[in-house]
FIKOLZA-1660 file (N, C-alpha, C; in steps of 0.1 Angstrom, whole numbers, plus 5000, padded with zeros to 4 digits):
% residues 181
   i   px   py   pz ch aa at
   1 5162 5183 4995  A  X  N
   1 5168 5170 4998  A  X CA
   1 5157 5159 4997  A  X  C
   2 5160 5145 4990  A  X  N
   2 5153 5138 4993  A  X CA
   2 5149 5129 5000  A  X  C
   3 5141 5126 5005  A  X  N
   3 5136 5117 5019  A  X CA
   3 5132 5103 5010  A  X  C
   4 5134 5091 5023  A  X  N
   4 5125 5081 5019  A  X CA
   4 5115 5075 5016  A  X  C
   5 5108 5067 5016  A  X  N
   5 5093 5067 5019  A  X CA
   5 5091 5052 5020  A  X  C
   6 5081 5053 5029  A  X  N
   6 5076 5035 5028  A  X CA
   6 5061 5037 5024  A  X  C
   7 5060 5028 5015  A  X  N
   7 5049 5030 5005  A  X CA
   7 5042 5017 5010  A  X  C
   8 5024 5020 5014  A  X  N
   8 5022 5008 5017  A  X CA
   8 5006 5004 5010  A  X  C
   9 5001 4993 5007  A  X  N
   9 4991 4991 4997  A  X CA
   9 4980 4988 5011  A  X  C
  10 4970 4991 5007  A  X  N
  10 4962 4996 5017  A  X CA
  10 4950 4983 5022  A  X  C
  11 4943 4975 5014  A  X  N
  11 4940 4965 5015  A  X CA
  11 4945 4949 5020  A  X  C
  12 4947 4942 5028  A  X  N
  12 4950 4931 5031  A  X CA
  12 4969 4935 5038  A  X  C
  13 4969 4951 5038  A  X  N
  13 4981 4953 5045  A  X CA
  13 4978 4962 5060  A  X  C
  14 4970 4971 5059  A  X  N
  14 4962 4977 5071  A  X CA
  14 4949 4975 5075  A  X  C
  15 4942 4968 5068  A  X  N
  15 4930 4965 5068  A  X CA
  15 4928 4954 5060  A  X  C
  16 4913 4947 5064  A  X  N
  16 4910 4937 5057  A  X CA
  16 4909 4938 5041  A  X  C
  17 4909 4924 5032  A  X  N
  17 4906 4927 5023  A  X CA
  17 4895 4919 5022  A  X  C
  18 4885 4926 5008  A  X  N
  18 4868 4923 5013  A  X CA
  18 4870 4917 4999  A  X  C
  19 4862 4904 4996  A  X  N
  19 4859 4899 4982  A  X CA
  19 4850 4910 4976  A  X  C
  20 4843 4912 4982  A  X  N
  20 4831 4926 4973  A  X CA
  20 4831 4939 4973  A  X  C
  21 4848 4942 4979  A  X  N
  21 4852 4954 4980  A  X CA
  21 4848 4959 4992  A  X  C
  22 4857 4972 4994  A  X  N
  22 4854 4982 5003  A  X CA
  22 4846 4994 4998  A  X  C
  23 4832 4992 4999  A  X  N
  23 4824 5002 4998  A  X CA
  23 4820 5009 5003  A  X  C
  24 4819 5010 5018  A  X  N
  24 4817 5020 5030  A  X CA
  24 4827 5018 5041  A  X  C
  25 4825 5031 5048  A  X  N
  25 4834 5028 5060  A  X CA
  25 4828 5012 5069  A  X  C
  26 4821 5008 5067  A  X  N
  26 4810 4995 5074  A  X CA
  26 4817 4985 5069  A  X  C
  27 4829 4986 5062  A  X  N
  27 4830 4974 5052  A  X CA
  27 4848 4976 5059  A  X  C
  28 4854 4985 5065  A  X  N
  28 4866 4986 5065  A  X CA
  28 4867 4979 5081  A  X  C
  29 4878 4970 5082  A  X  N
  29 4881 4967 5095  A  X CA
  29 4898 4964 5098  A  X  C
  30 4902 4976 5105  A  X  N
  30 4917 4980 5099  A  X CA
  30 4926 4967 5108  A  X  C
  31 4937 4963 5106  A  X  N
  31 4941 4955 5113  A  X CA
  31 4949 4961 5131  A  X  C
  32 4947 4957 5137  A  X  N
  32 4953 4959 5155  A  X CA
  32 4964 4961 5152  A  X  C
  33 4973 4952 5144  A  X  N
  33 4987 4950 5151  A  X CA
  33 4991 4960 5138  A  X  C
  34 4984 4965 5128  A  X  N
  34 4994 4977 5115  A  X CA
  34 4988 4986 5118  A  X  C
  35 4981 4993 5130  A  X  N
  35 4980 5006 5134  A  X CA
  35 4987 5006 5146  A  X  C
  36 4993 4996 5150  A  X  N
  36 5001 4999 5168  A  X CA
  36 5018 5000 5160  A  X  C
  37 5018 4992 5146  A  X  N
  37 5033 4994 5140  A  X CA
  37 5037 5008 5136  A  X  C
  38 5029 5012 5131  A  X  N
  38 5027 5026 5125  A  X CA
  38 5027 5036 5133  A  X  C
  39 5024 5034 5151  A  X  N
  39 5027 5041 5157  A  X CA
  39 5036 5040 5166  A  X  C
  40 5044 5027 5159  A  X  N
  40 5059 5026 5164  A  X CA
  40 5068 5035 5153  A  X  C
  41 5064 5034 5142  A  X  N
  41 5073 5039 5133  A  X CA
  41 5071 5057 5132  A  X  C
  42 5066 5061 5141  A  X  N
  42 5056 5076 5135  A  X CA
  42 5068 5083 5136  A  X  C
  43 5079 5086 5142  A  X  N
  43 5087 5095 5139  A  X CA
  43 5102 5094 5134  A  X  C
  44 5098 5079 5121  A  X  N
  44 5112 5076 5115  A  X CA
  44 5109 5085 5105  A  X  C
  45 5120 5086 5100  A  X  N
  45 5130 5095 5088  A  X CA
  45 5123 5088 5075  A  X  C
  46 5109 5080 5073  A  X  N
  46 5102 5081 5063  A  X CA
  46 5089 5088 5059  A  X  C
  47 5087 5092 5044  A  X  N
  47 5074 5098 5043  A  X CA
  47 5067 5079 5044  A  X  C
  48 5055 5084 5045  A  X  N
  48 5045 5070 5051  A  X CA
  48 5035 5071 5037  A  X  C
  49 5029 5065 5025  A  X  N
  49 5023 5064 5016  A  X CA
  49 5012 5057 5016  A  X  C
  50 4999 5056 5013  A  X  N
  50 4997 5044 5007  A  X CA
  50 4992 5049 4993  A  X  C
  51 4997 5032 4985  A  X  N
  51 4994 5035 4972  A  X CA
  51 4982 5024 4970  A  X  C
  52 4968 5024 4967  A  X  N
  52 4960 5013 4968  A  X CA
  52 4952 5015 4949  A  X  C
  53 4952 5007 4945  A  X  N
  53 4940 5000 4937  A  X CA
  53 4926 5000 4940  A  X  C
  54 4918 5010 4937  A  X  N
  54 4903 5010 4937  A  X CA
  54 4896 5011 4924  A  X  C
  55 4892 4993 4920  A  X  N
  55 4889 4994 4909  A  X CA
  55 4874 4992 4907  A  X  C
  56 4869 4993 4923  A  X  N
  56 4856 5001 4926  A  X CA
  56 4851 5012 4926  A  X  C
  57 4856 5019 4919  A  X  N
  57 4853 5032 4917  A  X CA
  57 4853 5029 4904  A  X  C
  58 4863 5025 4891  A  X  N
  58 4862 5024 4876  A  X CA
  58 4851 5014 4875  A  X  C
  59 4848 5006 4884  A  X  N
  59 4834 4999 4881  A  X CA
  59 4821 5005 4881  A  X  C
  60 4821 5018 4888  A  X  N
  60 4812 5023 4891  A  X CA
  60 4803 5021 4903  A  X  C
  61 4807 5017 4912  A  X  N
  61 4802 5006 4924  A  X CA
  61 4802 5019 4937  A  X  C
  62 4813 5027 4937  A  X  N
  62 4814 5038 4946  A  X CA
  62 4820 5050 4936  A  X  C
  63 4820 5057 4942  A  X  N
  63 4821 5073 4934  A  X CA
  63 4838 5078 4941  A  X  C
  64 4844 5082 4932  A  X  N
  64 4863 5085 4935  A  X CA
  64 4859 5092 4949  A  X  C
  65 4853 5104 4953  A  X  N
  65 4850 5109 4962  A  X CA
  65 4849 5100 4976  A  X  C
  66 4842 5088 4974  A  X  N
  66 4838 5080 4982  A  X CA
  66 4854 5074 4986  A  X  C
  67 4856 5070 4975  A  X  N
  67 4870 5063 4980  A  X CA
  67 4883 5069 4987  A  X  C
  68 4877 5083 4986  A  X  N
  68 4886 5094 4994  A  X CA
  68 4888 5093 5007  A  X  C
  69 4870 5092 5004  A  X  N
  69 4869 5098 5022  A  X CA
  69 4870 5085 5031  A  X  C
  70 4871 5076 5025  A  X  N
  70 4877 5060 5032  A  X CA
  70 4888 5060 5033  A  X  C
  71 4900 5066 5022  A  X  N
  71 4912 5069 5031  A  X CA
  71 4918 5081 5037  A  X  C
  72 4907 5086 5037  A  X  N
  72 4908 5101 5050  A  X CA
  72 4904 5097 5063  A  X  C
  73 4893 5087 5059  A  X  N
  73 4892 5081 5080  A  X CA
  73 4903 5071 5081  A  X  C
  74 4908 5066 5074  A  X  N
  74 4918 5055 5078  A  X CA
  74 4927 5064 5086  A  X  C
  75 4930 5074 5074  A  X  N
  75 4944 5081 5086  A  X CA
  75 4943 5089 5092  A  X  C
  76 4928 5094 5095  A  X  N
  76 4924 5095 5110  A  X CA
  76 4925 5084 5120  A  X  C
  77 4921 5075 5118  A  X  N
  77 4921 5063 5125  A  X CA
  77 4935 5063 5129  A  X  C
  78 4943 5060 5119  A  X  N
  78 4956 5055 5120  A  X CA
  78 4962 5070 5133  A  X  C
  79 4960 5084 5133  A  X  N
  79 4965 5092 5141  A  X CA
  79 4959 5092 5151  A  X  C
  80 4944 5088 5157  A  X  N
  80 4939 5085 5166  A  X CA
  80 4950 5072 5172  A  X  C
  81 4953 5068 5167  A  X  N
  81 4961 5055 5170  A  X CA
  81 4976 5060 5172  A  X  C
  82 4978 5072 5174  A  X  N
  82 4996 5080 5176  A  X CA
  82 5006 5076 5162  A  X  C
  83 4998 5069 5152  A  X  N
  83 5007 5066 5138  A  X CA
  83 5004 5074 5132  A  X  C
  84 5012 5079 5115  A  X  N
  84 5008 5084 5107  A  X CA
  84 5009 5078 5093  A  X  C
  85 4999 5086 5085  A  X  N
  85 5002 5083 5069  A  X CA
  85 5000 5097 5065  A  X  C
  86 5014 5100 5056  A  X  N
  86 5014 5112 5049  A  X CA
  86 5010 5117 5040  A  X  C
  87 5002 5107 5031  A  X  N
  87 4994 5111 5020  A  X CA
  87 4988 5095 5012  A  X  C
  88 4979 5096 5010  A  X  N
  88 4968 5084 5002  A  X CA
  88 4970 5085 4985  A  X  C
  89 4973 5075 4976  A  X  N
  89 4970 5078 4964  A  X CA
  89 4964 5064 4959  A  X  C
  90 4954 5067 4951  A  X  N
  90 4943 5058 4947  A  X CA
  90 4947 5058 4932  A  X  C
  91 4946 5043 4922  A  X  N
  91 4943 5041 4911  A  X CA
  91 4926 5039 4913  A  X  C
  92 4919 5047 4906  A  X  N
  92 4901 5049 4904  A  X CA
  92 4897 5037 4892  A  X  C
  93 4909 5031 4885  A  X  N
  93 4903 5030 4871  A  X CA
  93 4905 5014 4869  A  X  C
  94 4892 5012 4864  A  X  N
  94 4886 4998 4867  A  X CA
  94 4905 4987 4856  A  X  C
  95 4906 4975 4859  A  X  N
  95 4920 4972 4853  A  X CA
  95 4915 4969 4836  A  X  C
  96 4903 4969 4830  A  X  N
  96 4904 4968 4815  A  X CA
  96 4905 4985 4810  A  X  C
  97 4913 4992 4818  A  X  N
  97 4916 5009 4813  A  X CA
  97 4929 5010 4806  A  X  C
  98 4939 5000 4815  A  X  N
  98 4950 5002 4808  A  X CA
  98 4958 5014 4814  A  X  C
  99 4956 5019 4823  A  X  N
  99 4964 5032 4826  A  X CA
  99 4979 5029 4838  A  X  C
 100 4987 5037 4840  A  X  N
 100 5000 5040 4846  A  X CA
 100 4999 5035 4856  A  X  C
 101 4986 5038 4858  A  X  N
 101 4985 5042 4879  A  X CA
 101 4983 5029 4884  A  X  C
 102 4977 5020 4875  A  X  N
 102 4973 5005 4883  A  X CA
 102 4983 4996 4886  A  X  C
 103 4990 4991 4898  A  X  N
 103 4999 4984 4905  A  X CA
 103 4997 4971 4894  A  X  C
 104 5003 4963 4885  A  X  N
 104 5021 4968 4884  A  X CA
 104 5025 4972 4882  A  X  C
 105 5017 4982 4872  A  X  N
 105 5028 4997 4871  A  X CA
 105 5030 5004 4880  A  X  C
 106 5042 5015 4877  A  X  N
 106 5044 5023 4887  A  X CA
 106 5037 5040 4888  A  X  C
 107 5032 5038 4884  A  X  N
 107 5024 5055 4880  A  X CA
 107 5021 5062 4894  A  X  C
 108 5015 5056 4902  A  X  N
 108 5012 5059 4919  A  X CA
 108 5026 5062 4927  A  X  C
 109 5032 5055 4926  A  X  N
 109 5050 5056 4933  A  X CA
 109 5051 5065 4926  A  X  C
 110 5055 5065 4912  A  X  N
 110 5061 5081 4910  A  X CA
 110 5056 5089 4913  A  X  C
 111 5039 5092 4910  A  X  N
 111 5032 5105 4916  A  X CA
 111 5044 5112 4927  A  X  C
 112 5041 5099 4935  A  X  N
 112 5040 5106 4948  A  X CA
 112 5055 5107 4949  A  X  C
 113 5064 5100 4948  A  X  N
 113 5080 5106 4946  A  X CA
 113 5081 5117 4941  A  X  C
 114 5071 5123 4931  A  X  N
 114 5073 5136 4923  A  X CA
 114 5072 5146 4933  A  X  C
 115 5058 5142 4941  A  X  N
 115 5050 5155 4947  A  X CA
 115 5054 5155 4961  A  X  C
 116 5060 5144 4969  A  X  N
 116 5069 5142 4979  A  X CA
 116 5084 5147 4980  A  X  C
 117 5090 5149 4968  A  X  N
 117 5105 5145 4968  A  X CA
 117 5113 5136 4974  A  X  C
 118 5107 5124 4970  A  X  N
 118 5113 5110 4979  A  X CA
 118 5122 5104 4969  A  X  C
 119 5129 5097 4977  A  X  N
 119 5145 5089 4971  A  X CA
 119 5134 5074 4968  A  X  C
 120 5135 5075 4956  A  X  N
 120 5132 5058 4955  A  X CA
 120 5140 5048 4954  A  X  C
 121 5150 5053 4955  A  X  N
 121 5164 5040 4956  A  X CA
 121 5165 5044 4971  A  X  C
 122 5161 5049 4980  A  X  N
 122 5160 5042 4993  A  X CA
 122 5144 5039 5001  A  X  C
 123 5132 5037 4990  A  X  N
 123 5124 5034 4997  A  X CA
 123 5119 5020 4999  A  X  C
 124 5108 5018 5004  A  X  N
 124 5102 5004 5006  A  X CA
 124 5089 5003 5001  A  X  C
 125 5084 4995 4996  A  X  N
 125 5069 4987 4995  A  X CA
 125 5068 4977 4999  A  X  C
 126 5056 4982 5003  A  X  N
 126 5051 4967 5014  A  X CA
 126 5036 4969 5007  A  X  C
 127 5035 4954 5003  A  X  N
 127 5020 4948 5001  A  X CA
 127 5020 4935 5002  A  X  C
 128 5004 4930 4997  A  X  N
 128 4998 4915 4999  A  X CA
 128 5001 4912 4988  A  X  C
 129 5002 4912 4977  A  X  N
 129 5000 4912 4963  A  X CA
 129 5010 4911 4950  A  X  C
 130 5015 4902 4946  A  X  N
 130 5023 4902 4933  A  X CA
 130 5023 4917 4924  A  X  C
 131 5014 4919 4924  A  X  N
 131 5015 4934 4916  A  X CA
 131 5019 4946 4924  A  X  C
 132 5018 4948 4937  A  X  N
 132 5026 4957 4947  A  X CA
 132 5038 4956 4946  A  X  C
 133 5045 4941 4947  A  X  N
 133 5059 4938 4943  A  X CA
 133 5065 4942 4932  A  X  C
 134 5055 4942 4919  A  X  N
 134 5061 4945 4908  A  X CA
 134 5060 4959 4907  A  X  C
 135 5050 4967 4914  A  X  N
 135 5051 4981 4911  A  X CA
 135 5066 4988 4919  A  X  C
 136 5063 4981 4932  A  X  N
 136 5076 4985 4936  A  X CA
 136 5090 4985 4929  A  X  C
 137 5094 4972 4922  A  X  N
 137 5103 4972 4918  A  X CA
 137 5106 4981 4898  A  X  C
 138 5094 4981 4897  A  X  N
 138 5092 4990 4884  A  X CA
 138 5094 5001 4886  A  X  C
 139 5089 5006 4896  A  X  N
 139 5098 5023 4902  A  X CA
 139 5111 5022 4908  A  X  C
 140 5115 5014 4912  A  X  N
 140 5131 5014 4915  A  X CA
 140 5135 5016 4930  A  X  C
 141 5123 5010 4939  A  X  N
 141 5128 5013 4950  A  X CA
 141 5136 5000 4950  A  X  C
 142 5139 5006 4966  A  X  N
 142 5150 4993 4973  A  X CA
 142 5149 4983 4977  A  X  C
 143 5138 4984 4984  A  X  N
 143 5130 4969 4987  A  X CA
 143 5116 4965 4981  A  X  C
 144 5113 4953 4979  A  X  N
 144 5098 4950 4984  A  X CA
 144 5097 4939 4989  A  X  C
 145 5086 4942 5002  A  X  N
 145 5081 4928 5007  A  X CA
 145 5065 4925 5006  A  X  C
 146 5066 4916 5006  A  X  N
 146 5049 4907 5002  A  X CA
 146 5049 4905 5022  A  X  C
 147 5035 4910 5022  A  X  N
 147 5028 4903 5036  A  X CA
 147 5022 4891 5031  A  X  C
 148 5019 4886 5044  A  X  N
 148 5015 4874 5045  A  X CA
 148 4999 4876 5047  A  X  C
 149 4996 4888 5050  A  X  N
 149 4981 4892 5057  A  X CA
 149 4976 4891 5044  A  X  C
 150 4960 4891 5041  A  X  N
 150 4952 4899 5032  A  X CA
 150 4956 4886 5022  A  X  C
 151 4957 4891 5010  A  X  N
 151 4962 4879 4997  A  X CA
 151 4972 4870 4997  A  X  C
 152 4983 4880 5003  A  X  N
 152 4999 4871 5009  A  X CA
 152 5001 4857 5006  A  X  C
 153 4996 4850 5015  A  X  N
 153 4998 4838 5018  A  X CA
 153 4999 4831 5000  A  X  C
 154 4987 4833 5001  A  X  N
 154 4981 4829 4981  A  X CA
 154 4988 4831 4969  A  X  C
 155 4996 4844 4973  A  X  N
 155 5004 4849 4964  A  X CA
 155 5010 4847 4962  A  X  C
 156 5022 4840 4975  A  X  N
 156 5034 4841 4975  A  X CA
 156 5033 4823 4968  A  X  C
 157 5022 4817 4968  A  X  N
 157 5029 4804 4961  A  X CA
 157 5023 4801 4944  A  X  C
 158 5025 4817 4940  A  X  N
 158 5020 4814 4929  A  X CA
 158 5033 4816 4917  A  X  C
 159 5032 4811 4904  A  X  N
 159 5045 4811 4896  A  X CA
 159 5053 4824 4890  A  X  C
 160 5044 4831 4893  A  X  N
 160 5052 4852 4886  A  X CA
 160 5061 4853 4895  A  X  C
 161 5063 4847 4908  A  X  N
 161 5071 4849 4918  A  X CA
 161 5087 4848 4910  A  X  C
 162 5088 4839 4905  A  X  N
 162 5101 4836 4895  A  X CA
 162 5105 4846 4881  A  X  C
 163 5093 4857 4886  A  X  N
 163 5097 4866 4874  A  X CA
 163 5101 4875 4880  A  X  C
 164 5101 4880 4891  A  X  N
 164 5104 4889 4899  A  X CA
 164 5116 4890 4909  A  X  C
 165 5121 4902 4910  A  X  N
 165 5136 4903 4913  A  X CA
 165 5135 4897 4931  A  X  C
 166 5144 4894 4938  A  X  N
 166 5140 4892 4950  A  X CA
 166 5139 4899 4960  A  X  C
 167 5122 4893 4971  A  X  N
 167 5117 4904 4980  A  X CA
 167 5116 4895 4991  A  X  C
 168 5114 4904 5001  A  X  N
 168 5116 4900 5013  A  X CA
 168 5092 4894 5015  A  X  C
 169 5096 4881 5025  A  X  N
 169 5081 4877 5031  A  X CA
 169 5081 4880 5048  A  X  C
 170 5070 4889 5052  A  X  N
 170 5068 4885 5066  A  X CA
 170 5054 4887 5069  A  X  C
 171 5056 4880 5078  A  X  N
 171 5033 4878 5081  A  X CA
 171 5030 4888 5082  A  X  C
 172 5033 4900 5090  A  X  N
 172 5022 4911 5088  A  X CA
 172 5028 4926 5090  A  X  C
 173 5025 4934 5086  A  X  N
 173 5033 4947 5088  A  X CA
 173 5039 4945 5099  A  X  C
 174 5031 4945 5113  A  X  N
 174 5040 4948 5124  A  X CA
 174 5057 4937 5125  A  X  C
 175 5051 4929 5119  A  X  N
 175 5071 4924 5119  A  X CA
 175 5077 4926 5107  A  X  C
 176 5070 4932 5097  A  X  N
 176 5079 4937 5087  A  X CA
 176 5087 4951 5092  A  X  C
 177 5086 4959 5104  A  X  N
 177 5087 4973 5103  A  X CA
 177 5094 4974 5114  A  X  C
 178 5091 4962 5125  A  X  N
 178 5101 4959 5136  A  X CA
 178 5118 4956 5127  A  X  C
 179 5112 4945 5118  A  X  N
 179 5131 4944 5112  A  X CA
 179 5139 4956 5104  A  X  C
 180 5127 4962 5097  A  X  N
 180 5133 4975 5084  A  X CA
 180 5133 4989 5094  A  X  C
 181 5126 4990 5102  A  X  N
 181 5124 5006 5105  A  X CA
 181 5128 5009 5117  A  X  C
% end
């Protein structure tokens, strides 16, 4: 049977976003109020995702390994915190590669639909970012919403917005998840 999933982009949605990247755990500073949402949400009827863009790793700046283990403490963190995330999927590959996996494509969502068995006509994405929105909607989920946290704000008053099907805006995970979940 398939389950839902809320698919979340990992930068400027749970944690800060860094102009010079996340390169060590020293560089990550998750946000208060999207690890206390997440452990309001820990025992809804969704799988929990994140799909993030590390195109510090295709730069060569950190090593894919490295970028692992950054989101293996997150969701330690995040379970130290009584929330969970059920699985991490990273695009590694710098954006002049051209590949599936980099948000706005959908290559990441499907992965993980494939290897989850998740309904993507009943999931959600949630990110900061015009390209989260479009990946979301390029895989066929149900929703997407743009935070206001992290890029958000910037994004949301830029012109692609009119290319795109209509998504929901709220300031920060924790009241995006109070209304959907």
């Amino acid at each position: 049977m398939l389950t839902p999933a809320l698919f979340l982009d990992r930068d400027g949605v749970i944690m800060e976003n860094r102009a010079n990247y996340v390169r060590s755990w020293e560089d990550v500073e998750l946000y208060p109020q999207a690890i206390a949402a997440l452990a309001r949400i820990r025992s809804a009827p969704y799988k929990i995702i994140l799909v993030t863009n590390q195109s510090v790793v295709g730069r060569g700046i950190i090593t894919l390994a490295e970028a692992q283990a950054i989101n293996d403490r997150i969701m330690v963190e995040v379970m130290e915190g009584n929330g969970r995330i059920d699985a991490a999927y990273i695009c590694p590959h710098a954006p002049s590669d051209n590949c599936n996996c980099r948000k706005p494509r959908p290559g990441l969502l499907l992965q993980a639909a494939a290897d989850h068995a998740i309904d993507l006509s009943r999931s959600i994405m949630i990110g900061d970012a015009l390209t989260d929105i479009a990946a979301g909607q390029a895989a066929g989920v149900a929703q997407t919403i743009l935070l206001l946290t992290g890029r958000g704000r910037n994004q949301a008053q830029l012109s692609q917005t009119q290319h795109l099907a209509p998504y929901q805006i709220y300031a920060t995970l924790s009241a995006a998840l109070s209304n959907l979940v």
